[in-house]
Each structure stands twice: as C-alpha cells, then as structure tokens.
Backbone as a ProteinNet text record, in pm:
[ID]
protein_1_A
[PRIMARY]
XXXXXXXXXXXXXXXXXXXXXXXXXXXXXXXXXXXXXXXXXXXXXXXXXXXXXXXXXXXXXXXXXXXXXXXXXXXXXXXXXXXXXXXXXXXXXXXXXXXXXXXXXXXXXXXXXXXXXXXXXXXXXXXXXXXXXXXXXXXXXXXXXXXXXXXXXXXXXXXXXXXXXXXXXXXXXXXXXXXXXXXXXXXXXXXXXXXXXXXXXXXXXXXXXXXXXXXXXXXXX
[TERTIARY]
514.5	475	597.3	711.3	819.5	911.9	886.1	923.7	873.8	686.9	631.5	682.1	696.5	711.2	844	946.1	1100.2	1112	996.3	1002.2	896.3	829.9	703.9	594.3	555.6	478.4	473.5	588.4	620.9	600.5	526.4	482.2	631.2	625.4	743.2	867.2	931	1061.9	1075.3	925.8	912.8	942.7	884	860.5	1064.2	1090.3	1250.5	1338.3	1303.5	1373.5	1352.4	1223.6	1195	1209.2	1260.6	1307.4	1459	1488.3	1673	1689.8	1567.5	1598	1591.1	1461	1463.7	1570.7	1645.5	1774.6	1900.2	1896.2	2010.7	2007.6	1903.8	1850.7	1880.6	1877.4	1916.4	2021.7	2126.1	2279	2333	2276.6	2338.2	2297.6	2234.9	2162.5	2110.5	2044.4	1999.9	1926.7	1847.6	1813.3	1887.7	2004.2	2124.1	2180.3	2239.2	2263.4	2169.6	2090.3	2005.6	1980.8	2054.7	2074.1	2215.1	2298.3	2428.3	2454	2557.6	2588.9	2665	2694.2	2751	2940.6	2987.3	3098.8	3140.8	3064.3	3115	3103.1	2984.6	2975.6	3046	3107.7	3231.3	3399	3340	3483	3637.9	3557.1	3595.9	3498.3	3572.7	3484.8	3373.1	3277.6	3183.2	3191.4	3226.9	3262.8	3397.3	3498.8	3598.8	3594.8	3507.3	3463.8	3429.9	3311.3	3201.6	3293.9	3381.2	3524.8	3530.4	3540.7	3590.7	3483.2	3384.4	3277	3151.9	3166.9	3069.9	2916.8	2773	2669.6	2618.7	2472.9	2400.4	2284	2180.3	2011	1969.2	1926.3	1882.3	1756.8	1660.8	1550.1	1436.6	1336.9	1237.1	1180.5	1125.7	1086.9	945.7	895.2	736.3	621.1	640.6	594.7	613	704.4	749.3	866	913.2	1026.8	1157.9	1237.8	1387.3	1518.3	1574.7	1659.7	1796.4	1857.6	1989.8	2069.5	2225.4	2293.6	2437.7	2402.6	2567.4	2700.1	2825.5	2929.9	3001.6	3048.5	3088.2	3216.9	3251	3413.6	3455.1	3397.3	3454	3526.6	3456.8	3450.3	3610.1	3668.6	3774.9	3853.3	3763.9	3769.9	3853.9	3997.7	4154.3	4150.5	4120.2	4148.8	4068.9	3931.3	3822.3	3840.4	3906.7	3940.8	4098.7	4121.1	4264.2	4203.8	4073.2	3976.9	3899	3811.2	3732.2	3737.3	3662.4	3644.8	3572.1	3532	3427.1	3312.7	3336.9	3221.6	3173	3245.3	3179.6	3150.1	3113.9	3111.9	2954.8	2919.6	2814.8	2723.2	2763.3	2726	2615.2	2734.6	2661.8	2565.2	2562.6	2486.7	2347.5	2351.5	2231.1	2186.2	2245.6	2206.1	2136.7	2183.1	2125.9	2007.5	1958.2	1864.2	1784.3	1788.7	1701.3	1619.8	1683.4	1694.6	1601.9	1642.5	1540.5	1395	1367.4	1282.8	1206.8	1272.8	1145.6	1072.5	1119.6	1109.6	1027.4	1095.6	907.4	768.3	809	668	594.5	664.4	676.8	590.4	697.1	619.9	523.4	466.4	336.4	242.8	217.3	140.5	95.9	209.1	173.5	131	152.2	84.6	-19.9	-23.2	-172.7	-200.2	-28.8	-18	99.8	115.4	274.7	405.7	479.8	646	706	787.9	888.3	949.3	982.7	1077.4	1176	1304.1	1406.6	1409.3	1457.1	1483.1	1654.9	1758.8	1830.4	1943.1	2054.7	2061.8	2228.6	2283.7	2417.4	2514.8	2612.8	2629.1	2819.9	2827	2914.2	3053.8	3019.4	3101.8	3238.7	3368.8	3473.7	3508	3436.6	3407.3	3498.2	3632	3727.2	3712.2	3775.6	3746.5	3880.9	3974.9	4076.2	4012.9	3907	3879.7	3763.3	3764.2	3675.2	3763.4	3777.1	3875.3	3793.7	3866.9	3793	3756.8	3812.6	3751.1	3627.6	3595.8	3485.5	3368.4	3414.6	3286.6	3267.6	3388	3339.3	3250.5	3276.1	3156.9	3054	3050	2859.5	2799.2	2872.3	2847.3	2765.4	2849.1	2819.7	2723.2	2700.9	2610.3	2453.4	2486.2	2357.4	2312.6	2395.6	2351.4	2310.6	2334.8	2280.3	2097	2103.1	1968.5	1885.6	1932.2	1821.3	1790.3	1869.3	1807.9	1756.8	1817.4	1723.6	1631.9	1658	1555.5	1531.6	1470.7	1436.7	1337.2	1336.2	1219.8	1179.1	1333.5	1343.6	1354.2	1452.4	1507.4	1394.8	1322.3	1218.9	1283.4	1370.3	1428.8	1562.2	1649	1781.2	1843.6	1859.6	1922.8	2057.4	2136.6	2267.6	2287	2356.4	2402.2	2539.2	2595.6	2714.8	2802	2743.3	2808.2	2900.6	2983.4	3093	3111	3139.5	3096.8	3128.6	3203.6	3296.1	3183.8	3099.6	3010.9	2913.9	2893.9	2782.4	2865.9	3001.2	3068.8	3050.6	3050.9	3032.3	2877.8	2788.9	2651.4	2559.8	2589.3	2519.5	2608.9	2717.2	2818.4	2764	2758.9	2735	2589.9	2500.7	2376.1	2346.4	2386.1	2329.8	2403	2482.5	2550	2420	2352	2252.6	2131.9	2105.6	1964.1	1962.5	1957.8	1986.4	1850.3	1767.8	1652.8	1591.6	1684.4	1621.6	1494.6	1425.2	1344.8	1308.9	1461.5	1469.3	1382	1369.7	1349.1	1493.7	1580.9	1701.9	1695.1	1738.8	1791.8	1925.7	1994.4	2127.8	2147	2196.8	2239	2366.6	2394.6	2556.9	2552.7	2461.7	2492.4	2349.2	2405.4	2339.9	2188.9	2178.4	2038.4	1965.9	2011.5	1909.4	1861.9	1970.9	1928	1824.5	1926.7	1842.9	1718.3	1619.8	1485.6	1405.5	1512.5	1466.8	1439.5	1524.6	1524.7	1410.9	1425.1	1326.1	1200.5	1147.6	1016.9	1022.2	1069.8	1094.8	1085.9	1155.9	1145.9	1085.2	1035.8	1038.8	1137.5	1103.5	1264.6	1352.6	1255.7	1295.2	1360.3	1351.4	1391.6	1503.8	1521.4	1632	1758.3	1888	2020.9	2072	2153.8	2184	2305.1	2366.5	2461.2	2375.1	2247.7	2169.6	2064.4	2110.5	2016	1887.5	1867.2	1717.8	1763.7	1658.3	1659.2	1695.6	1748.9	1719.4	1860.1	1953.1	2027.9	2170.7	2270.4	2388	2381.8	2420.1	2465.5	2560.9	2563.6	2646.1	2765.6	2804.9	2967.1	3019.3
-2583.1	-2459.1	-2375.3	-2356.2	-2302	-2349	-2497.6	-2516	-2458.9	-2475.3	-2439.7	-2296.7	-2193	-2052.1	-2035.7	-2127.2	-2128.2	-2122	-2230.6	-2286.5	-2176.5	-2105.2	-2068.5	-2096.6	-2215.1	-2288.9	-2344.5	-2404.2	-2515.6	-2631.9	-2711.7	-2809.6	-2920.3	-2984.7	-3118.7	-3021.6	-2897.7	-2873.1	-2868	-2806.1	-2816.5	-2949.5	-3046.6	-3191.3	-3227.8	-3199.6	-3244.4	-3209.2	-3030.9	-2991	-3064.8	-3080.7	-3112.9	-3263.7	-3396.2	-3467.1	-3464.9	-3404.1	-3321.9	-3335.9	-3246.8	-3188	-3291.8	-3394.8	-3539.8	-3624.9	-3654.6	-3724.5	-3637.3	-3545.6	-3440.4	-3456.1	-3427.8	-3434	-3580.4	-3689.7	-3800.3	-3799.2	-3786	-3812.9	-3691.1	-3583.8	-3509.2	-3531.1	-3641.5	-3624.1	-3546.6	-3452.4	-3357.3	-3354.4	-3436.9	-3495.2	-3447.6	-3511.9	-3508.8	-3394.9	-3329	-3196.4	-3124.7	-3114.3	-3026.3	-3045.6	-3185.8	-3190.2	-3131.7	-3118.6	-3130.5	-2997.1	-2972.5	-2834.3	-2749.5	-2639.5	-2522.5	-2621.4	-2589	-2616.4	-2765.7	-2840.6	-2967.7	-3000.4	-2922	-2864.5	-2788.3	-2706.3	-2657.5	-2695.7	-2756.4	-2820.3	-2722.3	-2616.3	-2456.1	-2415.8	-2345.8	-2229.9	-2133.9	-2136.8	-2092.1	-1936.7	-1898.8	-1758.2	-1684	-1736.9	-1753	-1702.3	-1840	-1852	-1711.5	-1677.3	-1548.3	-1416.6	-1451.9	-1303.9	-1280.1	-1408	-1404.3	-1419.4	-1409.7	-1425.5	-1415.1	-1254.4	-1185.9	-1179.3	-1274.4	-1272.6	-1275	-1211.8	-1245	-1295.9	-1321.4	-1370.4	-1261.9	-1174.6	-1090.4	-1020.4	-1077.1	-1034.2	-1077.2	-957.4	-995	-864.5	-864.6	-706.8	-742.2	-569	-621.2	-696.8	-754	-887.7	-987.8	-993.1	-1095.2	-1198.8	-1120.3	-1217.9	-1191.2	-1296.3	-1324.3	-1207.5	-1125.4	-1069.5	-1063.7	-1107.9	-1124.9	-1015.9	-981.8	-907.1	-940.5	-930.9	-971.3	-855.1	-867.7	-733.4	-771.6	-744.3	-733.3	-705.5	-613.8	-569.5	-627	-761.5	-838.3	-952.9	-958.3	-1088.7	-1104.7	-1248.4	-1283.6	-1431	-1468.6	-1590.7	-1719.6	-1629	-1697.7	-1730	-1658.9	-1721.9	-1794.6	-1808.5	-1847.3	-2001.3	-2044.7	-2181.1	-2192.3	-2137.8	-2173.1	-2236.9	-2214.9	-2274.6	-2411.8	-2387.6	-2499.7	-2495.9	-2559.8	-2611.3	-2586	-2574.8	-2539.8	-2643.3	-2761.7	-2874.6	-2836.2	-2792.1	-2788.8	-2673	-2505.9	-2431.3	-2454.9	-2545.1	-2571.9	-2619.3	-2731.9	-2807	-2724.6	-2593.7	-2511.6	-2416.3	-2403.2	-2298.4	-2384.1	-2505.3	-2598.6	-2601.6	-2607.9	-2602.8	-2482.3	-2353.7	-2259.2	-2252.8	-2278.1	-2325.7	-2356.7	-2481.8	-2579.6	-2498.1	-2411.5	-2344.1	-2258.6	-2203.5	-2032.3	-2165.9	-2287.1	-2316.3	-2328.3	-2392.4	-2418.1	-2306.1	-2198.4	-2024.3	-1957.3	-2038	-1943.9	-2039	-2193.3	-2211.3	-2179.9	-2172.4	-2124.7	-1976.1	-1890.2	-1769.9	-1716.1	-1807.3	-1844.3	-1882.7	-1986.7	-2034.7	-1905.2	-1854.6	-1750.5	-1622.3	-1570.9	-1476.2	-1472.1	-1629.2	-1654.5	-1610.3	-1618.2	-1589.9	-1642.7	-1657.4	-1703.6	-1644.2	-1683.6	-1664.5	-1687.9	-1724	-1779.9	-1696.4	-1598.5	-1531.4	-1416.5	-1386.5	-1341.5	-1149.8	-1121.7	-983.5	-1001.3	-927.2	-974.2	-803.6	-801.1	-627.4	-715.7	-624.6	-674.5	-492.2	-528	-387.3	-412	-323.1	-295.7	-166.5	-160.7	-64.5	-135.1	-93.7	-116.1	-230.9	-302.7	-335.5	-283.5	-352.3	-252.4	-394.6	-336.3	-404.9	-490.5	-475.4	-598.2	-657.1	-699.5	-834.1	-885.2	-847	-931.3	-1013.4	-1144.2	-1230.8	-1330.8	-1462.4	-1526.5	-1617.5	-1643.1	-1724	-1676.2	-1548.5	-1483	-1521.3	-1469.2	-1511	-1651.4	-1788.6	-1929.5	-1924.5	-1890.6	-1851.8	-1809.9	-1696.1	-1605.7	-1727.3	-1818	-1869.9	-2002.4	-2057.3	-2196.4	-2175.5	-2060.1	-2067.6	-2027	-1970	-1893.8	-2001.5	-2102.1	-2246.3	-2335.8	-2352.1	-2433.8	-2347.8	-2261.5	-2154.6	-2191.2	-2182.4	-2170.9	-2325	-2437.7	-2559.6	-2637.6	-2604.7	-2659.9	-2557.2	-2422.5	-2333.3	-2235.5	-2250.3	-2140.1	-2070.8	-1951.3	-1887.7	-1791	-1813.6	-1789.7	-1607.2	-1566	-1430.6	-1338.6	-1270.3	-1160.8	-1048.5	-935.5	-808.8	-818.9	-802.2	-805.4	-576.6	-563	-411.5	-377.2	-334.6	-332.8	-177.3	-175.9	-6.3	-10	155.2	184.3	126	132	123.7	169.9	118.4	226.4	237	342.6	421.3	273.6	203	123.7	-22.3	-8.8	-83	-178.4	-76.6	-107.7	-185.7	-140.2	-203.9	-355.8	-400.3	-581	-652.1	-542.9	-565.8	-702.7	-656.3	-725.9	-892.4	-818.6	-997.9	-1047.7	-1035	-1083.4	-1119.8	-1035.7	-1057.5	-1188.8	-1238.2	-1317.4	-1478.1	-1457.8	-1566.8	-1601.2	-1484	-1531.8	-1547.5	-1462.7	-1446.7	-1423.9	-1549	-1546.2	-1521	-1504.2	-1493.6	-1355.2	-1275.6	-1153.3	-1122.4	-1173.4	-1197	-1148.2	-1068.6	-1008.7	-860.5	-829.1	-717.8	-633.5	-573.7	-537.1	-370.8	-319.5	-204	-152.9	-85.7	4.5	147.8	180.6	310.5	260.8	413.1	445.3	502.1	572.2	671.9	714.2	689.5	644.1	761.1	858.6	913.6	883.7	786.4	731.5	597.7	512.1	385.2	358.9	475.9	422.3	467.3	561.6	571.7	413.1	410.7	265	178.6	167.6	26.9	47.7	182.2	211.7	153.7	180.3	150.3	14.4	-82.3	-223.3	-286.1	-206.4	-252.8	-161.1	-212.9	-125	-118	-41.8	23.8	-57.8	-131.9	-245.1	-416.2	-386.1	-478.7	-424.2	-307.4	-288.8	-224.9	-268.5	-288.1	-128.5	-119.6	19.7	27.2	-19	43.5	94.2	39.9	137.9	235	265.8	399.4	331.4	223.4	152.9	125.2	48	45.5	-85.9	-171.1	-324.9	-432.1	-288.2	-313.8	-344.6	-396.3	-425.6	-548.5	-569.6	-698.6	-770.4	-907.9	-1001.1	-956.4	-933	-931.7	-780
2743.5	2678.3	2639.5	2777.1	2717	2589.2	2548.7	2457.5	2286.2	2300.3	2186.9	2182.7	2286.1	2280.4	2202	2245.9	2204.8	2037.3	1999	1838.2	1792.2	1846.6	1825.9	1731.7	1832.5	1831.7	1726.6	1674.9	1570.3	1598.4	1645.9	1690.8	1665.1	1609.2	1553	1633.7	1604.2	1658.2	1785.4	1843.1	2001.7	2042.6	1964	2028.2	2036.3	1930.7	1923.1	2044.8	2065.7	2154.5	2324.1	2352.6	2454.9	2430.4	2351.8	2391.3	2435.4	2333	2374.2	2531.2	2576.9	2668.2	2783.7	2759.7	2865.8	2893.5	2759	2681.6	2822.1	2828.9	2887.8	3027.2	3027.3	3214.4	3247.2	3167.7	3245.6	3207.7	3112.9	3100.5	3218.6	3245	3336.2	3482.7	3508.5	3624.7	3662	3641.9	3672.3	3830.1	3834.5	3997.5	4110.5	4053.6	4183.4	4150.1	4056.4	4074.7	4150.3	4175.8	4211.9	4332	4414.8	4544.7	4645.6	4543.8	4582.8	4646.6	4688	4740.4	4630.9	4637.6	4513.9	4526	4676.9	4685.4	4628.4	4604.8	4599.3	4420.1	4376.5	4221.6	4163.9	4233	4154.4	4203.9	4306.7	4353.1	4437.3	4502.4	4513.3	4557.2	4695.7	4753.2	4671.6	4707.6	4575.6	4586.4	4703.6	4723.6	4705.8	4723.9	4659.1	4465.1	4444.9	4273.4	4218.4	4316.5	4286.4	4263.1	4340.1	4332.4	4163.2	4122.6	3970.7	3880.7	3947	3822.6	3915	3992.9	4028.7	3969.3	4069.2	4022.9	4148.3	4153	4255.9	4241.9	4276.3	4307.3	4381.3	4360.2	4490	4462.7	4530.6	4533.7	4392.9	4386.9	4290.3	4231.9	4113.1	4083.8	4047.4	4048.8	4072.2	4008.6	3938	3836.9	3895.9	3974.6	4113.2	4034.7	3877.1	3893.3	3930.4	3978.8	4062.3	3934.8	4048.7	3940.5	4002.4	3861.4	3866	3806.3	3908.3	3829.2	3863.8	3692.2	3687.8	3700.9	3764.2	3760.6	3652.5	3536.2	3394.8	3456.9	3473.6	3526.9	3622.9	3706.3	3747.8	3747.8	3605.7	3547.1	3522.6	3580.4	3529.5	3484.9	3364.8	3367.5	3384.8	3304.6	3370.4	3470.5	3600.2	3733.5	3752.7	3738	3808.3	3700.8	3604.8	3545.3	3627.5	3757	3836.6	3938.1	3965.6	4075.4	4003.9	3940.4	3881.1	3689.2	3656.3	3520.3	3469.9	3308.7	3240	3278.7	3315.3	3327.7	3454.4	3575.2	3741.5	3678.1	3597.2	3593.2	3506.6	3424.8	3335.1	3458.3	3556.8	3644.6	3753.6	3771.9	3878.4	3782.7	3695.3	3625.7	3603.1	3568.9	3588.1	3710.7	3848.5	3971.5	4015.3	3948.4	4013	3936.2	3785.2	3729	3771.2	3826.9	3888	4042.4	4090.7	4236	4153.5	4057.8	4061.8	3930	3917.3	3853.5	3998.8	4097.1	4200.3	4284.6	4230.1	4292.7	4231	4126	4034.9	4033.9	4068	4058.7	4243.9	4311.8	4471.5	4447.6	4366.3	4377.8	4214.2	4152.5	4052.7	4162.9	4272.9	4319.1	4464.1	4500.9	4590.6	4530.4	4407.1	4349.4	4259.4	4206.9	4166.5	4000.4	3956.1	3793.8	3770.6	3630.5	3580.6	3614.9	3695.4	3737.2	3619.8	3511.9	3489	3401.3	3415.2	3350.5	3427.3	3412	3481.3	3425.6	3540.7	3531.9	3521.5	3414.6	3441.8	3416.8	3489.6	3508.1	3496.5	3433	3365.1	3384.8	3498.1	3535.5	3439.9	3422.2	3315	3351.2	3451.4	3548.7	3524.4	3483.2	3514.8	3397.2	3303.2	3227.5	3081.7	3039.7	2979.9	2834.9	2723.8	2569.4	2623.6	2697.6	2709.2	2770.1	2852	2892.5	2806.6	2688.2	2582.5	2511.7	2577.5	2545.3	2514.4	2466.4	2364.3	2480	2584.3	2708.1	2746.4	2747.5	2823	2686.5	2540.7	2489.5	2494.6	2529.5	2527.6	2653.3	2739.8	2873.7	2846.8	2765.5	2779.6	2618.3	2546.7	2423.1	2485.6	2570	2653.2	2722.7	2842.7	2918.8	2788.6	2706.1	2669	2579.1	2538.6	2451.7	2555.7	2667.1	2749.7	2790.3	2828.3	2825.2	2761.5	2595.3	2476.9	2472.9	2508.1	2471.6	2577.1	2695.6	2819	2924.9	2933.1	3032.6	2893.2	2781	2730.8	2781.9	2694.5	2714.4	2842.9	2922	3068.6	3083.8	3030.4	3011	2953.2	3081.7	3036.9	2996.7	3083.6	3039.1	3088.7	3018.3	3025.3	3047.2	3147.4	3151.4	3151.1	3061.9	3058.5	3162.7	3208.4	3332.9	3299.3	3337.9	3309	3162	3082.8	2917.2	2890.6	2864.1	2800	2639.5	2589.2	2470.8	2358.7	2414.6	2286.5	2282.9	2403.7	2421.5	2295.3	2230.1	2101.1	2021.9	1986	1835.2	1902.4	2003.7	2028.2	2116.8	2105.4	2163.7	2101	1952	1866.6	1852.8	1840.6	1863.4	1980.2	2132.2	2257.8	2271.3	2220.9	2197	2105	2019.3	1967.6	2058.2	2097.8	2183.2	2291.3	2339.3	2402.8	2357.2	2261.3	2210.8	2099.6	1966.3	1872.3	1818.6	1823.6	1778.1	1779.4	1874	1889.8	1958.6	2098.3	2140.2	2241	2333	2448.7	2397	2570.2	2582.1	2622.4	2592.5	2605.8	2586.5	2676.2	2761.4	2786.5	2733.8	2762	2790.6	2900.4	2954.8	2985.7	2965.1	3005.7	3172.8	3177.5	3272.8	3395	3485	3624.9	3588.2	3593.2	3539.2	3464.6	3386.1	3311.7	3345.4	3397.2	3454.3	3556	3657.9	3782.1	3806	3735.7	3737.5	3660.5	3541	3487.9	3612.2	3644	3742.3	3846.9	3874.1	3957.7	3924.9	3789.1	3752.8	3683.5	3768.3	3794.8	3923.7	4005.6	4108.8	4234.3	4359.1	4447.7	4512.6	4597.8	4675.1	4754.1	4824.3	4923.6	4801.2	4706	4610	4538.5	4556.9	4475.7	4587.5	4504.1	4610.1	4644.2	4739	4795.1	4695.4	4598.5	4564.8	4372.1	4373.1	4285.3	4279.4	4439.3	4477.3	4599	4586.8	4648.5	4821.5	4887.1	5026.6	5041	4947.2	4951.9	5016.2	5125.4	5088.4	4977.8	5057.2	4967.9	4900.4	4801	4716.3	4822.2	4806.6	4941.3	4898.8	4772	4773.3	4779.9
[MASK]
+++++++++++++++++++++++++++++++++++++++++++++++++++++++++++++++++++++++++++++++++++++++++++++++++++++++++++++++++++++++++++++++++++++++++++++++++++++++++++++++++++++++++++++++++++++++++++++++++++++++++++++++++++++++++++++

C-alpha cells in the first residue's frame, strides 16, 4: 500500500518501485542487516558515532507514532567519515529502519489502528550556514533517496525548532532532498514559545524530553 500511496496510486509505477525494492533487499541482505549489531554495522562505537551525528528514537506521540530528533548543530560529518563510511552509514540507517518497521507493526497491533508513520523534530539549535557543506547535503540527499525508494511514505510530520533567521534561504533546497513531492506535513519555529506548545499538542508530557519542557526525561546523549 505504501508503495501505491508513494506513486499515488499509479498502479504500473507502484509495481516498478516495489520490485526495485525486492531486487535491493536481496542484493543488500537486508535479513542479516537487521540481525547484526549497530557497532559491527558501522564498524565504530555507535556512541562515539552519535557524538557526530546526534539522533535519537525516543519515545512515541499520541497517534502512537515513534519520534525522532535529530540535533542539526551537531551534526559533523567530516569526523563522523574519520570513524566509518558512507556504506556502514547507509547500512545502519537501513538497520534502524528495519527496527522502527517492527515497532510499528508491534504498536498497530497493540493499538488496534495503523502505525506507520514518523514524528520527526529536527532541532536546529547551534545550527550555523558554515556547516552547510556539500558533505552534509550528500548525507540528508542519500539518506532521503534511500527513504523515498525503499521506506516511503514513512515521514508523517516533520517539526523544525530553533531556526535561525538565514534558515529559509536553504529550506526549500533541503526539503526537496527529502521530500520531493511536497507531501510532508512541515513545521518551522524559531523560537521556544512557539514550538514548545506545538510539540506539546503532539505529545504528552511523559513522551516528551526534559530539555523541551516535558516530563519524559533527558535525551541519552
């Protein structure tokens, strides 16, 4: 279905994509990725890694889907290719894939409606126009082409926090790297009064992290 939704509901392109997508899963093994450990997939401490390319899994918002946030001003892709590679880096991004696919049908079957789409909160704090380097867009270009042709359809609301003013002149460039179709639900604030009621009325309290106002605890890192 996520495929017809992808083509919408183009029948023949759906069919193409989702052989693509059979074709991939066996040249990538996909199986065995999805057994392996993070450390041995990226070949590097995975925490270590996370220093340089700050993300978490944490928790669920009240629709019950899994939300991720990413730290933008952490991001540092030079180093984090001093540790591992663009291929162990594709490798693990399929792994964690595979982890949040068996989570939503886990929590579809415990809530008794459709899971599969991501809450996804993209914090932008510290976040400066010199690290919009051409490595970082081959990163958000790669991961968001791997997305659209093997987990589409995945990305429910994307929330950008802490913006900075210079933010917009490259929104629309970064945006289409992920979502060329224009399909998201997409959200930007600059400034913590406006966000964090947003988020609020996403999540409950106990779901959302202590460094955005909520009870849900700290983020691991």
């Amino acid at each position: 279905l996520r495929f017809l939704r992808a083509k919408k509901f183009r029948v023949e392109p759906a069919i193409v994509l989702a052989n693509e997508d059979f074709e991939w899963r066996h040249k990538m093994n996909v199986a065995a990725v999805r057994r392996m450990r993070a450390r041995d997939l990226l070949g590097c401490d995975p925490e270590l890694a996370n220093q340089f390319f700050p993300h978490y899994w944490n928790g669920h918002d009240k629709f019950g889907r899994p939300v991720l946030y990413s730290l933008y001003g952490g991001f540092d892709i030079k180093k984090l290719l001093e540790l591992t590679t663009w291929e162990a880096i594709t490798r693990h991004h399929v792994w964690e894939s595979e982890i949040l696919t068996e989570y939503m049908v886990d929590a579809t079957a415990e809530r008794g409606y459709p899971v599969d789409k991501l809450l996804v909160v993209i914090d932008l704090e510290g976040f400066t126009l010199g690290r919009m380097s051409g490595s970082l867009l081959h990163f958000v270009q790669t991961i968001g082409l791997l997305d659209q042709t093997h987990y589409p359809e995945r990305l429910g609301t994307m929330v950008w926090i802490n913006a900075p003013s210079w933010i917009s002149s490259v929104q629309a460039r970064l945006m289409k790297l992920v979502d060329p179709e224009g399909t998201l639900n997409v959200k930007m604030f600059a400034k913590r009064e406006d966000w964090e009621p947003y988020l609020r009325s996403l999540l409950d309290d106990d779901q959302l992290p202590a460094e955005y106002g909520g009870a849900g605890g700290a983020l691991p890192g």
